[in-house]
C-alpha positions, -999 to 999 in steps of 0.1 A, spaced: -31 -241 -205 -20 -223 -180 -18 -237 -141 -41 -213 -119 -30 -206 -80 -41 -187 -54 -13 -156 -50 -15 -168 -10 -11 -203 -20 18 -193 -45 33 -169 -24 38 -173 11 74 -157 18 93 -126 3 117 -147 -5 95 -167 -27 81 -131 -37 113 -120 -48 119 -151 -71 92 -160 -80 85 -124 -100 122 -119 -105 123 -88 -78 149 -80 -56 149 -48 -33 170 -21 -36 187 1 -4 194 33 -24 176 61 -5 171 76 -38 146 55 -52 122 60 -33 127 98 -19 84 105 -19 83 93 21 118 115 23 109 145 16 102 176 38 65 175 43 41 204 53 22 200 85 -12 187 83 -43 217 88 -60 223 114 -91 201 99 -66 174 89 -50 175 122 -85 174 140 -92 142 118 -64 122 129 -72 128 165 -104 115 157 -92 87 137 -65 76 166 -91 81 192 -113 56 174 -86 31 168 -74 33 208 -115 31 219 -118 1 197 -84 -15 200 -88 -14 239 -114 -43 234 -86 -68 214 -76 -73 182 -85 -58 149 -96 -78 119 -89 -71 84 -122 -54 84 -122 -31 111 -88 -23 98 -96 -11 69 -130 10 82 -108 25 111 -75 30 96 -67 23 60 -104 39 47 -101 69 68 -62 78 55 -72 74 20 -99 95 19 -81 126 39 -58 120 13 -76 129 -15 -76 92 -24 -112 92 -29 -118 124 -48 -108 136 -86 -84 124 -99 -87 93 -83 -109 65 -86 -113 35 -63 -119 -3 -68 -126 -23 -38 -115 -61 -39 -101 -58 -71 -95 -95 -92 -60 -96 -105 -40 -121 -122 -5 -127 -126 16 -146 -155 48 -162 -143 71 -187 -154 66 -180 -191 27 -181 -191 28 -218 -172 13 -207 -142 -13 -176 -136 -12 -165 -99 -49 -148 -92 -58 -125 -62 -77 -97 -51 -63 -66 -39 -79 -51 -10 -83 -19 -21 -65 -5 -56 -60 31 -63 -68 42 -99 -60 79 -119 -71 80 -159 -71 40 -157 -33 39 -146 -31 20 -114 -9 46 -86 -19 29 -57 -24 -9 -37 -36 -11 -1 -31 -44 19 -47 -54 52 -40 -75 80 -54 -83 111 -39 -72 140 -21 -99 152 -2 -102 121 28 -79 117 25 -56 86 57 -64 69 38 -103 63 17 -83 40 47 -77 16 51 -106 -5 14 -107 -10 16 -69 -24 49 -71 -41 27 -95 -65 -1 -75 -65 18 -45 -75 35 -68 -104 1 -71 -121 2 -33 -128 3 -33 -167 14 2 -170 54 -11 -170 66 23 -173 49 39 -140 57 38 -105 36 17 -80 32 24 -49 17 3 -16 4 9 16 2 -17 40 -11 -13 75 -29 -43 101 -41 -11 122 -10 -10 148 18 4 119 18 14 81 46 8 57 49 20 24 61 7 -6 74 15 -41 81 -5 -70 88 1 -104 93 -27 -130 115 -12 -156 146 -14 -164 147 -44 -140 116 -47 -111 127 -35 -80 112 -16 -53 121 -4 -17 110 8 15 98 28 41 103 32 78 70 14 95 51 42 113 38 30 146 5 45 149 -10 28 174 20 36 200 31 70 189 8 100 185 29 117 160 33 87 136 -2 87 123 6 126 112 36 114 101 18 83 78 -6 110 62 22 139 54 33 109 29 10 96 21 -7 130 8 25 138 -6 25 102 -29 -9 117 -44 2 149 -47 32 134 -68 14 112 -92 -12 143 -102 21 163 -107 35 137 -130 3 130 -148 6 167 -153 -25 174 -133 
């Protein structure tokens, strides 16, 4: 019978990310050219949103720290919906239970992702939160496995990981060998611009899985 463990107990490190699910992270800008690409400028309604959205963060990050659950209702929430994260095609799962089989079946990591991301059942999308105090690349190794649950093999995944201050995205695909790579952290609590920035790609990462779902 397999050994059950905690995903945060098992994985603490991206080191320990990387081999524990056989990963490793590749620098070739081509792999992941979504957050690359030239993106169009936000409307004027989607513009008038983010003010609103980086007024709120600055009126309640003033006061201190952000938890993990003011992060997600201020930030990660917010994105996703002007998105279109939370509208057809998509569906949403909050706290989602996942599991993980490693090490030939001895050992079943289990977790729950903050928020997962689903189109026609395929998972396209997991969102990680982090308090404030906790810089948003420690979110990685945690997500990395998250992502590795995905049973569609064949597909892209992609990641979002914010604690409020920055965003990073992520993309991983598990065939012919799991790797996945990076993007630049947007700074969105001290640059104006880089919460614009975060939504042109992250709009563009749905806009590219309903194209290749032929949507």
């Amino acid at each position: 019978m397999a050994k059950v463990i905690a995903v945060t107990e098992a994985i603490k490190s991206l080191a320990e990310a990387e081999s524990r699910l056989n990963l490793s992270r590749t620098e070739d800008e081509a792999f992941f050219t979504e957050w690359l690409a030239q993106l169009p400028n936000p409307s004027d309604s989607e513009q008038a949103a983010l003010d609103t959205l980086r007024r709120r963060l600055l009126y309640h990050r003033a006061d201190g720290e952000l938890l993990e659950g003011s992060v997600t209702l201020l930030v990660a929430s917010p994105l996703l919906e002007l998105a279109g994260f939370y509208d057809p095609p998509f569906r949403m799962k909050a706290e989602a239970a996942v599991e993980i089989a490693i090490d030939d079946g001895e050992e079943t990591l289990r977790g729950r992702i903050d928020i997962l991301i689903l189109q026609n059942q395929l998972w396209v999308m997991v969102l990680e939160c982090k308090k404030t105090t906790i810089s948003v690349r420690s979110a990685l190794p945690q997500a990395l496995a998250y992502m590795m649950a995905n049973p569609d093999l064949d597909k892209p995944r992609f990641g979002m990981l914010t604690n409020g201050d920055d965003v990073l995205f992520v993309k991983l695909m598990a065939q012919p060998t799991p790797e996945y790579g990076l993007s630049r952290a947007f700074s969105i609590y001290t640059v104006g611009s880089e919460l614009r920035s975060a939504f042109q790609v992250l709009k563009h990462l749905g806009q590219s899985i309903t194209r290749s779902d032929g949507g």
